[in-house]
C-alpha positions as CSV (number, residue, x, y, z in Angstrom):
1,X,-10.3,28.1,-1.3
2,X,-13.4,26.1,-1.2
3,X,-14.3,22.5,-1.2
4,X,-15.9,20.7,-4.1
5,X,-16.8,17.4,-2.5
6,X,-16.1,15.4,0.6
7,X,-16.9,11.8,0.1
8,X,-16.4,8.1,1.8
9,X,-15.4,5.4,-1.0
10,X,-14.0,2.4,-1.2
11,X,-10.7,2.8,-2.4
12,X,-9.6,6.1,-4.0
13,X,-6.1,6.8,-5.8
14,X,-4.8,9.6,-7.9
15,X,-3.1,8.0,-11.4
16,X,0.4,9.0,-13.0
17,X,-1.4,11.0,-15.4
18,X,-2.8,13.1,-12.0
19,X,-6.1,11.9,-12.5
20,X,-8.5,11.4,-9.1
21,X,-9.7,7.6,-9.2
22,X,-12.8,6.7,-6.4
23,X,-14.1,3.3,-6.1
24,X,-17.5,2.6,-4.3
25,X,-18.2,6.1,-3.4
26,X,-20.9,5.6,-0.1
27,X,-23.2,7.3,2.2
28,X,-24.6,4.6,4.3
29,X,-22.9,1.2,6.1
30,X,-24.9,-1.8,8.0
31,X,-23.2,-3.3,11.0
32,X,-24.6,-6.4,11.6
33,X,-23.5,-5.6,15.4
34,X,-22.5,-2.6,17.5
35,X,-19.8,-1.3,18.5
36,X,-18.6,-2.2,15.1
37,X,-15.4,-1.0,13.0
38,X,-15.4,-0.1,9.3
39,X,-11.8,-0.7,7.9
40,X,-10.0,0.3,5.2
41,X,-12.4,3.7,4.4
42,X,-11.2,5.7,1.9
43,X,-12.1,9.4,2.7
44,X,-11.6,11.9,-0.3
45,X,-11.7,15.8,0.2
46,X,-11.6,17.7,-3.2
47,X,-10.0,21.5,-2.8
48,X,-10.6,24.1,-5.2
49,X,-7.5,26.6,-4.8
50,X,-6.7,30.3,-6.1
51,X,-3.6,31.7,-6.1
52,X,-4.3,34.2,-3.9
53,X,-4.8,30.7,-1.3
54,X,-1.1,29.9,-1.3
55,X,0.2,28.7,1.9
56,X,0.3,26.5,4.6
57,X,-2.7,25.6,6.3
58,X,-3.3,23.0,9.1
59,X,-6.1,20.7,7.8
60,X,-8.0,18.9,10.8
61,X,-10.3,15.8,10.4
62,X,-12.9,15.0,13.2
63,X,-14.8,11.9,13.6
64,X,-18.1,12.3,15.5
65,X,-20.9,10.0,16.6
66,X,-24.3,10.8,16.5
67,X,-24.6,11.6,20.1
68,X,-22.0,14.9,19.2
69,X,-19.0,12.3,21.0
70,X,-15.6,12.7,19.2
71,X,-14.4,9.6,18.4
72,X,-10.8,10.6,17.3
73,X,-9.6,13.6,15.3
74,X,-6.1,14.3,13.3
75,X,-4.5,17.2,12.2
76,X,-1.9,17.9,9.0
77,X,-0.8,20.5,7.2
78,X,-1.6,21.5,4.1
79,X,0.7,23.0,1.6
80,X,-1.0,25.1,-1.3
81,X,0.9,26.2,-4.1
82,X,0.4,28.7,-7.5
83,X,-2.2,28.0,-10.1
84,X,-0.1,25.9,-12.9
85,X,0.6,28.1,-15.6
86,X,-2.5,29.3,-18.0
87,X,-4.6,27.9,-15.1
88,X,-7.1,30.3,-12.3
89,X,-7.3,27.7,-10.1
90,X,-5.7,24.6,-8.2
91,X,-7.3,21.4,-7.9
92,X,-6.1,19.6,-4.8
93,X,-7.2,15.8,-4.0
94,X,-7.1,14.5,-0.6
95,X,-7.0,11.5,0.2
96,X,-6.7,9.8,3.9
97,X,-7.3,5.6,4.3
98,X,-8.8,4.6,7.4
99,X,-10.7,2.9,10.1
100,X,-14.1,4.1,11.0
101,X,-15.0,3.0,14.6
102,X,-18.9,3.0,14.8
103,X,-20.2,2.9,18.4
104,X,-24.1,3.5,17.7
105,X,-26.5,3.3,14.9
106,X,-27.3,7.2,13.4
107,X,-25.9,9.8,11.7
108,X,-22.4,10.2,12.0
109,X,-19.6,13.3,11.0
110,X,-16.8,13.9,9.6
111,X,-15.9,17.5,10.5
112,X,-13.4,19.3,8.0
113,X,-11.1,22.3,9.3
114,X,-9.0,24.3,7.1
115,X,-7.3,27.2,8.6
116,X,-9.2,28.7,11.5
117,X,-12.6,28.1,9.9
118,X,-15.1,25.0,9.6
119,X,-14.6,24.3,6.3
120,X,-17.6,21.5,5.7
121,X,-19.3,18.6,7.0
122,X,-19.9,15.0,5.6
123,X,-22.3,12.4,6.7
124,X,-22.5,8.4,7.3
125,X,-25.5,6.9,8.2
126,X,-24.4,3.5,10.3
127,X,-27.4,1.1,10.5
128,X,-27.2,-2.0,13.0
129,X,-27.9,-3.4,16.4
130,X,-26.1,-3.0,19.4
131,X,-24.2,-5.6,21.1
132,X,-26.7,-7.4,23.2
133,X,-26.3,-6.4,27.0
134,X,-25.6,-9.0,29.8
135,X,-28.6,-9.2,32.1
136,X,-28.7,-6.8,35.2
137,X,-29.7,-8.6,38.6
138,X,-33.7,-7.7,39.2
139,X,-34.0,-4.8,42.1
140,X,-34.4,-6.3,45.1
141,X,-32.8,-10.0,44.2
142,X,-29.5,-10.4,46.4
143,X,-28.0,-14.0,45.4
């Protein structure tokens, strides 16, 4: 099993005909201030699937800032089934809607685990200023 993209869109569906749909498909956001959250993120994992991969796997997502912080994390499983007939592989979409809390401007990860193994890795760069800061006392200054 292997992963053909990992991807941060808009909005993302798959059609009646099975097709994967992605809208607005991005790798960067700007926060006009920080802490900041991006709602309604779709997040789309594409799996590429033999049938030697059928199973049940646990899939975990985890959503880290640029300092290496974990911001949340969530685990499923994942269910992998045989090749359809006259077919090698399996092509498995995955798609997860969400809210991206930013804390910081940087690079920022989305860690993906299959199984016991780091599967991949996909970025966001967040751009923005922090929340301006109340003003500390001066040393020394007792009022």
């Amino acid at each position: 099993m292997h992963v053909s993209f990992a991807l941060f869109a808009d909005a993302a569906n798959i059609s009646q005909e099975g097709k994967l749909n992605i809208l607005g498909i991005f790798d960067a956001v700007q926060a006009g201030q920080l802490p900041a959250l991006h709602p309604r993120t779709s997040f789309v994992l594409r799996l590429k699937a033999t049938a030697q991969d059928a199973g049940v796997y646990p899939l975990v997502l985890r959503w880290m800032n640029p300092k290496g912080n974990e911001l949340w994390s969530s685990q499923a499983e994942l269910e992998i089934g045989g090749a359809p007939p006259g077919s090698s592989e399996l092509d498995m979409p995955v798609i997860v809607q969400l809210d991206l809390p930013l804390d910081v401007a940087g690079e920022y990860r989305m860690i993906i685990n299959i199984g016991s193994q780091h599967t991949t890795t996909c970025t966001l760069n967040v751009h923005g200023a922090q929340a301006p800061s109340l003003p500390t006392p001066h040393p020394g200054i007792v009022s």
